[in-house]
N, C-alpha and C positions, 0 to 999 in steps of 0.2 A: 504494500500500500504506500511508504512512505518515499521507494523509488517510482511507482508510479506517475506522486505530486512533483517528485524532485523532474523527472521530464516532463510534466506540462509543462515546465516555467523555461526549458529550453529555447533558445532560437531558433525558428525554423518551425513552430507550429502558431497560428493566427492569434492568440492573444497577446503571446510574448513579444513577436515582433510587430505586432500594429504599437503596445509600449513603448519597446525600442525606439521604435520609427519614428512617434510622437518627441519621444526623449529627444532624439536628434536633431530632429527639426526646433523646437523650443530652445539647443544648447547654440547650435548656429542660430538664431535667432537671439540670443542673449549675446554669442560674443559680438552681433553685430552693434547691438546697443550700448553695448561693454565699449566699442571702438568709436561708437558716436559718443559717448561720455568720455573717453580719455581727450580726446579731439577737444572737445571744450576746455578740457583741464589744463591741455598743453596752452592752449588760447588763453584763457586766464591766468596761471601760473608760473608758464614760461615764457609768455610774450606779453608779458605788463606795459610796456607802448605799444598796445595795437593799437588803441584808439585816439593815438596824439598826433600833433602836428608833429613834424621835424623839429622843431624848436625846441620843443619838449624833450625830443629825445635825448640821450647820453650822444657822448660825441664820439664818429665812428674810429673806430679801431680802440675802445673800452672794451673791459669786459665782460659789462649792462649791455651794450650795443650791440657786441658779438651774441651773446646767446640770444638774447633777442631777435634777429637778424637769423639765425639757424635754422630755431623752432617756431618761426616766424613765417615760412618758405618752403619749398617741399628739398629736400627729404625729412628735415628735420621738422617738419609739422605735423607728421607721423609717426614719426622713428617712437615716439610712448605709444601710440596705439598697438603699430608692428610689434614691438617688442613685447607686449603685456600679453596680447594674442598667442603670438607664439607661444609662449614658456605655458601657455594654458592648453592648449595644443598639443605642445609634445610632452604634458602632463596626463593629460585625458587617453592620448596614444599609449604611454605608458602603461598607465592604468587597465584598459582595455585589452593589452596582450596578458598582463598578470589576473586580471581578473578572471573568479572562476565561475560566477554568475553577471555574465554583461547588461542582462534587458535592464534593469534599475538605473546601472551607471550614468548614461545622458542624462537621464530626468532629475539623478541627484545633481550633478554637476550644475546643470540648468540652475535648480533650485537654489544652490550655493552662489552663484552669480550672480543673480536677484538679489540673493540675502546681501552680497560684497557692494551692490550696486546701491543701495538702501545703506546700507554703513558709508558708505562713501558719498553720499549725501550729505546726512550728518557732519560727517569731515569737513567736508567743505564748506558747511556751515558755521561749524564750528572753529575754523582758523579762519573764516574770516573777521567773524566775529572777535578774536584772540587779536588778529592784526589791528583793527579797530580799538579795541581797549587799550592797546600798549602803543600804539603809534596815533593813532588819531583817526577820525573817518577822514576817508578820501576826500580830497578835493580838487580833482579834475587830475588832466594829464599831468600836469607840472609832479604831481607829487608821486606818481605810478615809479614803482621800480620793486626792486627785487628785497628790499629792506619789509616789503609787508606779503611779500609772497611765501618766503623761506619758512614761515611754521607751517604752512598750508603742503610743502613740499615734502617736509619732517612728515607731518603727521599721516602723506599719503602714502609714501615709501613705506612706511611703520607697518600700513593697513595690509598693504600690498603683499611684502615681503611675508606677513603671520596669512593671510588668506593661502599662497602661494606654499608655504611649508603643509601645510596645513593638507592641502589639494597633492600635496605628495606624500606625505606623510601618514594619510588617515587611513586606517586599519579597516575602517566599518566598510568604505566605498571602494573595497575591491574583494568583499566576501558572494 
């Protein structure tokens, strides 16, 4: 009886892989939103004069000016998206050749991606909010720079780096 239950839940008969299938489509479906929210992050966090005149800006060949200027531009107004994707990617890959029951795996992963994208809200709320008590609110271009970015940066590395162990690490999402 209880090999029986253990092969319904196999891939390759209609419930488990219609779950499957659902799971994966939800997980590509979250990294893409995962890649439209880093995209912003890069925008807000790493190109703090996006929205000034040249006057405003640091003068070129700084090191405000440089990084600004990188993740400002393509390649480097991607390069956090690519990069976050990826290591989640060949995470899941991972995951997916060790695992010994796979149908679950996308839909947890999915649902962990939601949960990171929901905490990373928060973050972001919350170091701006942090930048604003300790420095001051913004007050247009002139004052943008990387002096009110840098806990926003701290605290998303932090999230990142604990989600991403975590996503390699976890013992439950590859039984």
């Amino acid at each position: 009886m209880t090999v029986r239950a253990h092969r319904q839940w196999k891939l390759g008969t209609p419930l488990p892989t219609m779950i499957f299938t659902i799971g994966l489509i939800l997980l590509v479906a979250t990294w893409l939103i995962w890649f439209w929210w880093l995209s912003l992050f890069t925008e807000a966090l790493l190109v703090p004069w996006y929205c000034c005149s040249l006057d405003a800006m640091p003068a070129i060949g700084t090191w405000q000016r440089t990084i600004n200027d990188f993740f400002g531009t393509l390649p480097g107004s991607i390069l956090p998206s690519v990069t976050m994707i990826a290591i989640g990617v060949l995470i899941f890959g991972r995951r997916m050749i060790k695992a010994k029951n796979r149908v679950w795996l996308p839909l947890a992963f999915a649902i962990l991606y939601l949960l990171l994208l929901a905490a990373d809200v928060v973050v972001t709320d919350l170091s701006w909010e942090v930048s604003n008590w300790l420095v001051g609110p913004r007050l247009g271009g002139i004052d943008a720079g990387y002096h009110r970015t840098w806990y926003g940066l701290a605290a998303h590395l932090i999230l990142w780096a604990t989600f991403y162990v975590y996503l390699a690490k976890a013992k439950s999402l590859h039984t």
